[in-house]
Z-matrix of the N, CA and C atoms (Angstrom, degrees):
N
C 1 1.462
C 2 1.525 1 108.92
N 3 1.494 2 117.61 1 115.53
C 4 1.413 3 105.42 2 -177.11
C 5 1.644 4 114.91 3 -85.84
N 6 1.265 5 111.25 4 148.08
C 7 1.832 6 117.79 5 -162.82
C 8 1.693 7 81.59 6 -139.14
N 9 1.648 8 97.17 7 136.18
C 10 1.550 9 102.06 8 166.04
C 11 1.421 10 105.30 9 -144.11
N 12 0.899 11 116.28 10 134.35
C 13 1.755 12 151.08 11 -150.18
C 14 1.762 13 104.42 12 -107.63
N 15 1.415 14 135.79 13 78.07
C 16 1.182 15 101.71 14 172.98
C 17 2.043 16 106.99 15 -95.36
N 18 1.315 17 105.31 16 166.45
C 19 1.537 18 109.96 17 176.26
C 20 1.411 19 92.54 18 -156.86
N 21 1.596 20 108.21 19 151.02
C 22 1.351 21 105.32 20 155.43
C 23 1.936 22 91.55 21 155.19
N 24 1.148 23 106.81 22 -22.19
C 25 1.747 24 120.40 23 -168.06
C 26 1.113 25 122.84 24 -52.26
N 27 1.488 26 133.49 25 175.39
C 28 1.173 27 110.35 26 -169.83
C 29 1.648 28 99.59 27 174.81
N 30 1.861 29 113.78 28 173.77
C 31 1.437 30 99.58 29 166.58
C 32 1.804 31 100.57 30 -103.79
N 33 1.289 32 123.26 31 158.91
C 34 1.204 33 121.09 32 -177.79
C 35 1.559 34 111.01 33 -137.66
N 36 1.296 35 101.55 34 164.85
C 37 1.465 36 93.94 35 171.08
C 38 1.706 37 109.74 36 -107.16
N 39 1.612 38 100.16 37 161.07
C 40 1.805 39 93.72 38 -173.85
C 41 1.671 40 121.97 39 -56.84
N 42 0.939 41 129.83 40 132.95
C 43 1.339 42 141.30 41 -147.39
C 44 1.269 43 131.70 42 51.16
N 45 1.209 44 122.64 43 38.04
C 46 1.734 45 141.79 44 175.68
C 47 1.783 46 83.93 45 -89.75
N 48 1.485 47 86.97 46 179.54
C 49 1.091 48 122.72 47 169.58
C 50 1.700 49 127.76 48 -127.73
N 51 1.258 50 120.73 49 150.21
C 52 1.383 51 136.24 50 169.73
C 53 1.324 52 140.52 51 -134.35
N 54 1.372 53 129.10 52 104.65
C 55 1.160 54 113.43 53 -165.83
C 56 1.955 55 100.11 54 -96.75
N 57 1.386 56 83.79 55 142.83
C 58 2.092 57 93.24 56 -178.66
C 59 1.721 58 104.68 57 -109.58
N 60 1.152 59 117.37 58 161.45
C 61 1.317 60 111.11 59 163.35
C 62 1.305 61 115.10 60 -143.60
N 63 0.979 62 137.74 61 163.84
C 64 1.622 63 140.07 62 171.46
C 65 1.787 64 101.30 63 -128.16
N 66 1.352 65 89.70 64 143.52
C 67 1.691 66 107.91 65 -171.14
C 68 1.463 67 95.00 66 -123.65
N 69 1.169 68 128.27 67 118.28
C 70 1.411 69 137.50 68 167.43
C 71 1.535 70 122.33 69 -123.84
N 72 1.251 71 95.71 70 147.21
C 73 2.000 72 100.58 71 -162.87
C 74 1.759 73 89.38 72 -148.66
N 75 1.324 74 106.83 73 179.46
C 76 0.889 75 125.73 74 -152.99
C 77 1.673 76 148.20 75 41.25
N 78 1.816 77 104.53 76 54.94
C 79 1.523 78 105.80 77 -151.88
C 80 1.447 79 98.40 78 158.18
N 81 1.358 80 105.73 79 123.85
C 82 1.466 81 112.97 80 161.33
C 83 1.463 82 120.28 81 -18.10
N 84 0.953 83 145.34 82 52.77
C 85 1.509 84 152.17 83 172.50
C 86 1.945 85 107.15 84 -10.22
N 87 1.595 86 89.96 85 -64.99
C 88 1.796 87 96.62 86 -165.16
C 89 1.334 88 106.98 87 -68.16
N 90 1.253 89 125.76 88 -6.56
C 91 1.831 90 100.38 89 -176.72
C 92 1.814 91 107.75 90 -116.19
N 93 1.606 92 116.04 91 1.96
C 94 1.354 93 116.94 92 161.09
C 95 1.298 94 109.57 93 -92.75
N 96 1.882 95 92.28 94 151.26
C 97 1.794 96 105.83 95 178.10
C 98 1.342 97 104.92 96 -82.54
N 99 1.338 98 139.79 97 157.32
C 100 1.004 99 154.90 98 -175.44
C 101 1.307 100 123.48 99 -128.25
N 102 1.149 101 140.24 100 129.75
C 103 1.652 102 138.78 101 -162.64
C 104 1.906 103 100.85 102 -152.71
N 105 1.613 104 89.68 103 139.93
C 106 1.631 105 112.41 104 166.79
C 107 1.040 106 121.33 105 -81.15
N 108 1.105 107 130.77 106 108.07
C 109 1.717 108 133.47 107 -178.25
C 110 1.710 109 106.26 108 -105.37
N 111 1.317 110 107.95 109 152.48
C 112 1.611 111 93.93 110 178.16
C 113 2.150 112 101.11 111 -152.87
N 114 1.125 113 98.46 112 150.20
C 115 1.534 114 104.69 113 179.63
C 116 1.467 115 117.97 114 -133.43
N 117 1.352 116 94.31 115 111.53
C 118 1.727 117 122.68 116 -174.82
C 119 1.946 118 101.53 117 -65.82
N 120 0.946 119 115.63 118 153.87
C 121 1.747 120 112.47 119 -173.09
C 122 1.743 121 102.32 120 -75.44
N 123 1.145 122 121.15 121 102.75
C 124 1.504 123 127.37 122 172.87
C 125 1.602 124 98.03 123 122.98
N 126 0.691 125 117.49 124 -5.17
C 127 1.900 126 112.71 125 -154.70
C 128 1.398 127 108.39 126 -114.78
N 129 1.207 128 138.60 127 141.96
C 130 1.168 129 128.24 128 151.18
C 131 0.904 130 145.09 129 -50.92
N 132 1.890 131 137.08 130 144.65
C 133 1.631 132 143.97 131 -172.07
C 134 1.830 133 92.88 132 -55.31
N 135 1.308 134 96.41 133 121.52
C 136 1.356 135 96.81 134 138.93
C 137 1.303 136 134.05 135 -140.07
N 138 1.518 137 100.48 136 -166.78
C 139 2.194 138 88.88 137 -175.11
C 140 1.424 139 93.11 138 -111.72
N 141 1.687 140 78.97 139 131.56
C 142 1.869 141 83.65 140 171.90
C 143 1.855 142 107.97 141 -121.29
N 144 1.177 143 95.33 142 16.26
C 145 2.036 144 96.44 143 173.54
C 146 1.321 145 111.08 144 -172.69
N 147 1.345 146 117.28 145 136.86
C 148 1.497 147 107.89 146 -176.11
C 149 1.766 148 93.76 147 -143.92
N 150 1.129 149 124.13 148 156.01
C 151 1.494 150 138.94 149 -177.44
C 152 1.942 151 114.20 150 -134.44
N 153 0.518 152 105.39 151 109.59
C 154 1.918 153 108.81 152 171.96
C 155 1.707 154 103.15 153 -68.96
N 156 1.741 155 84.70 154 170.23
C 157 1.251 156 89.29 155 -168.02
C 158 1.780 157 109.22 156 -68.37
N 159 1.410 158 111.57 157 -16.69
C 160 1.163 159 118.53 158 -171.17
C 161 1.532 160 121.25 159 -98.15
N 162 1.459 161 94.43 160 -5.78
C 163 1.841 162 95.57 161 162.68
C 164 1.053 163 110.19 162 128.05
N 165 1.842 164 126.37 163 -16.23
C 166 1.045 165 137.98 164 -172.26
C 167 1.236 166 105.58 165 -66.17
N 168 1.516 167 122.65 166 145.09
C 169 1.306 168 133.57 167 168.60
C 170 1.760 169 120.82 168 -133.57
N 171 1.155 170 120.50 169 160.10
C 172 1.509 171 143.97 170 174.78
C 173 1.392 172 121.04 171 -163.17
N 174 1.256 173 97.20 172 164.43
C 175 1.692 174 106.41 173 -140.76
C 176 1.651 175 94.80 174 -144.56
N 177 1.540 176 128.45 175 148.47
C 178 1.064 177 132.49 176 -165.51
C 179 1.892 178 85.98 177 -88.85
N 180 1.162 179 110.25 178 143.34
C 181 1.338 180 102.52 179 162.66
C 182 1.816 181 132.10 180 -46.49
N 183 1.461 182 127.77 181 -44.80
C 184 1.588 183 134.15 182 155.82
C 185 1.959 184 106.12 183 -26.11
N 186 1.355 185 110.50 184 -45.16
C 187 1.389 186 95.66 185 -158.79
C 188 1.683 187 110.60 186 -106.53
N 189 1.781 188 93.71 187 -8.65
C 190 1.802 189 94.22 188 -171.47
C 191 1.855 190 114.16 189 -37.37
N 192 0.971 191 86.53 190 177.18
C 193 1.964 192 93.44 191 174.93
C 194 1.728 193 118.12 192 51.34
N 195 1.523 194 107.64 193 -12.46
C 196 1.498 195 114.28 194 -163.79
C 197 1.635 196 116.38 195 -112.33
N 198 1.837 197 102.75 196 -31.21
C 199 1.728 198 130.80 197 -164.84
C 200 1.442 199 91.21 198 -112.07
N 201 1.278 200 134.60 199 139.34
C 202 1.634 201 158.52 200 153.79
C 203 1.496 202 109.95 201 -118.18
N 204 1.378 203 122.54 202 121.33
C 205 0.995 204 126.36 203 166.93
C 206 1.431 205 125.07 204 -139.20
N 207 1.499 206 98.25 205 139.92
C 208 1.831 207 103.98 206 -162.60
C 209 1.383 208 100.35 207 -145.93
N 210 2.001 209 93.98 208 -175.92
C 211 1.722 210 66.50 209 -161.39
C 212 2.299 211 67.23 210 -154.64
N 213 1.348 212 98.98 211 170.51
C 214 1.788 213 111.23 212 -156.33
C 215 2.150 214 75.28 213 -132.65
N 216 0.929 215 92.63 214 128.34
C 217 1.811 216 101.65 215 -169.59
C 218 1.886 217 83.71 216 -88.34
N 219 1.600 218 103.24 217 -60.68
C 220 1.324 219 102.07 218 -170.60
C 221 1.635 220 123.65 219 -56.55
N 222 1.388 221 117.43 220 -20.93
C 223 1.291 222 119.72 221 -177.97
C 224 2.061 223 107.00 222 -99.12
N 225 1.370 224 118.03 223 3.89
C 226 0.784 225 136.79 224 -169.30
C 227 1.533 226 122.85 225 34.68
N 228 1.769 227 108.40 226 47.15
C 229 1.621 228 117.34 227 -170.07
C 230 1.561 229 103.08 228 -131.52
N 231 1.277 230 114.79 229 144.12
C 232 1.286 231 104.16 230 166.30
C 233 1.986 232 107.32 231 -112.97
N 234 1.117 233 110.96 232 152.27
C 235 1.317 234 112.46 233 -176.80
C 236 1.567 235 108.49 234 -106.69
N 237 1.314 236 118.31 235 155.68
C 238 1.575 237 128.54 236 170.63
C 239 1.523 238 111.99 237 -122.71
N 240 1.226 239 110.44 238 114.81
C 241 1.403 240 112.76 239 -178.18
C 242 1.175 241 122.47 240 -94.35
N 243 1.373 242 125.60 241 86.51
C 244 1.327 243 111.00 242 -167.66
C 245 1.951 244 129.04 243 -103.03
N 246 1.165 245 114.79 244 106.53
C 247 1.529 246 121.91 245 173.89
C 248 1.166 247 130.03 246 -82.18
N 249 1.339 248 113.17 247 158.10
C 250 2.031 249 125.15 248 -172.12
C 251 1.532 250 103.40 249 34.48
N 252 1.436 251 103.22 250 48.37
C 253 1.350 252 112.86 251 179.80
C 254 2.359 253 113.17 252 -52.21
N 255 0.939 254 96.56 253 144.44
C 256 1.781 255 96.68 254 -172.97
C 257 1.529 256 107.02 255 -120.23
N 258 0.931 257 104.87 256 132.01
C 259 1.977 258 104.07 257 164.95
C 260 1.122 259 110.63 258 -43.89
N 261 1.125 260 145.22 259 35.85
C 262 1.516 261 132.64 260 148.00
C 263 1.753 262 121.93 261 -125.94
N 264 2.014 263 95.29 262 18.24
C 265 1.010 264 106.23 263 -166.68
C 266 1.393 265 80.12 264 -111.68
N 267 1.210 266 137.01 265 19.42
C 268 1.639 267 128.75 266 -177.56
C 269 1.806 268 103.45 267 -113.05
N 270 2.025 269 89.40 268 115.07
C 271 1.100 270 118.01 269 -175.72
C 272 1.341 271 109.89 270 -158.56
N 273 1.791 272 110.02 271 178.86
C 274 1.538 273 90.83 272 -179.61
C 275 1.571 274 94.12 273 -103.39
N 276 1.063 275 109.54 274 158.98
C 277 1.808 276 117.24 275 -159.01
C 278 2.238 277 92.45 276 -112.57
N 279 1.239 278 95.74 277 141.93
C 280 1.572 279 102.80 278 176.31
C 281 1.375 280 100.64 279 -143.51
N 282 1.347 281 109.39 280 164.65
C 283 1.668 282 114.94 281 -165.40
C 284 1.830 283 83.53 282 -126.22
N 285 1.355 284 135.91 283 161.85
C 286 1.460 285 161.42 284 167.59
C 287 1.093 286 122.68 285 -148.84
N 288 1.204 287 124.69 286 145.72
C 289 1.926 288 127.48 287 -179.22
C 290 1.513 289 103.28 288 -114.33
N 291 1.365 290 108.69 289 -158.46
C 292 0.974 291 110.02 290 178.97
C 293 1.501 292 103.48 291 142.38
N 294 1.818 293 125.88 292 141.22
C 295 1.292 294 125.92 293 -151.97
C 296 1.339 295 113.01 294 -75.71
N 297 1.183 296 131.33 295 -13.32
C 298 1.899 297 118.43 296 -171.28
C 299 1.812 298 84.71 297 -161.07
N 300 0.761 299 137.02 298 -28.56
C 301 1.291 300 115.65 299 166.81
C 302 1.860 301 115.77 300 -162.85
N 303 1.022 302 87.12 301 154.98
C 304 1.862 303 82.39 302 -170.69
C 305 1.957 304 116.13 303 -89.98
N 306 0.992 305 118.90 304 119.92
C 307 1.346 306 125.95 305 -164.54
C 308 1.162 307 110.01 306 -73.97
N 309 1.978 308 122.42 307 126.94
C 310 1.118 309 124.32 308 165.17
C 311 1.057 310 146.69 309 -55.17
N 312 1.790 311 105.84 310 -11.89
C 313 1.756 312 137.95 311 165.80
C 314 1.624 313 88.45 312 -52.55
N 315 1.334 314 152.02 313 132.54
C 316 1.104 315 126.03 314 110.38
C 317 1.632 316 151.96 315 -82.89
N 318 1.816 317 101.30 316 8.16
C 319 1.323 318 106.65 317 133.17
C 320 1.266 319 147.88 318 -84.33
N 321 1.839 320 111.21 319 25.65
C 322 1.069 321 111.67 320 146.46
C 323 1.357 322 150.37 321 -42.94
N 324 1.754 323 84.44 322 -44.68
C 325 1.439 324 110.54 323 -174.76
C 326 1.463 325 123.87 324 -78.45
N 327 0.952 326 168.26 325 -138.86
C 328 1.314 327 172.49 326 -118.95
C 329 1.462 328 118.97 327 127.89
N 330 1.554 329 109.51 328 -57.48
C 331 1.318 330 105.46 329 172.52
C 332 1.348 331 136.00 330 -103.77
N 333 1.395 332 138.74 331 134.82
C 334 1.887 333 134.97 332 -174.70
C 335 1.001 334 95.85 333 -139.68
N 336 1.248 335 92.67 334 144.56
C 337 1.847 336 120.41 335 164.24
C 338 1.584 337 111.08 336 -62.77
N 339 1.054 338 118.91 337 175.89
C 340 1.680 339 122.60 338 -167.01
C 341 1.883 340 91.03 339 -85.45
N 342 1.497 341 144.63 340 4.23
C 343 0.976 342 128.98 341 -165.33
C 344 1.334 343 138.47 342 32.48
N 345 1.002 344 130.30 343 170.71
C 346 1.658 345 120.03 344 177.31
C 347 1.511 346 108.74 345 -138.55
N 348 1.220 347 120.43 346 151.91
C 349 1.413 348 155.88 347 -139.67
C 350 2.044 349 97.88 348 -98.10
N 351 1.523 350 96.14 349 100.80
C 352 1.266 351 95.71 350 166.47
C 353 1.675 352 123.28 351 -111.06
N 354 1.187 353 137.87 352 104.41
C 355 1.473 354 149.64 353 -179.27
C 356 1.306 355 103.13 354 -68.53
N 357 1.591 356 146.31 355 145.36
C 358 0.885 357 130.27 356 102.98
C 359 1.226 358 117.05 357 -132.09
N 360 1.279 359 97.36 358 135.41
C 361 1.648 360 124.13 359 -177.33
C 362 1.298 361 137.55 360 -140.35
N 363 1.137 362 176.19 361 52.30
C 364 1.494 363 162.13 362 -139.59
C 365 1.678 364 110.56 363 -48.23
């Protein structure tokens, strides 16, 4: 049964930083892609980072140069690093898998973790 755990959230100030993580169990961890989705209050989920099983990554244009995301096969988590974070990056952030690549639909999916709560504000 796959369960995904994100933690890491927080309130911040504009250009801080945050690192998020997602913890996932139940399921081959290392050979699904994994992607950061996040939902602004009124707005729709979207994906703002996704990683393959092989390391590859992409990035929504809003966060390029600013979001790093990787992922520890053995600890079965991927992390989101996020810098010079901006108030329009405040949403609640969710992590999703998925076998060869992670879909930008996020009513694809069916199932999410409770996500965690990113602020930024002064």
């Amino acid at each position: 049964q796959v369960q995904l755990v994100e933690s890491g959230g927080g309130l911040v100030q504009p250009g801080g930083s945050l690192r998020l993580s997602c913890k996932a169990s139940g399921f081959i961890f290392s050979i699904y892609a994994v992607g950061w989705y996040r939902q602004a209050p009124g707005k729709q989920r979207e994906l703002v980072a996704a990683i393959r099983s092989g390391g590859s990554t992409n990035y929504a244009d809003s966060v390029k140069g600013r979001f790093t995301i990787s992922r520890d096969n053995a600890k079965n988590t991927v992390a989101l690093q996020m810098n010079s974070l901006k108030p329009e990056d405040t949403a609640v952030y969710y992590c999703n898998v998925d076998r060869v690549v992670v879909s930008p639909r996020p009513y694809d999916y069916d199932y999410w973790g409770q996500g965690t709560q990113v602020t930024v504000s002064s």
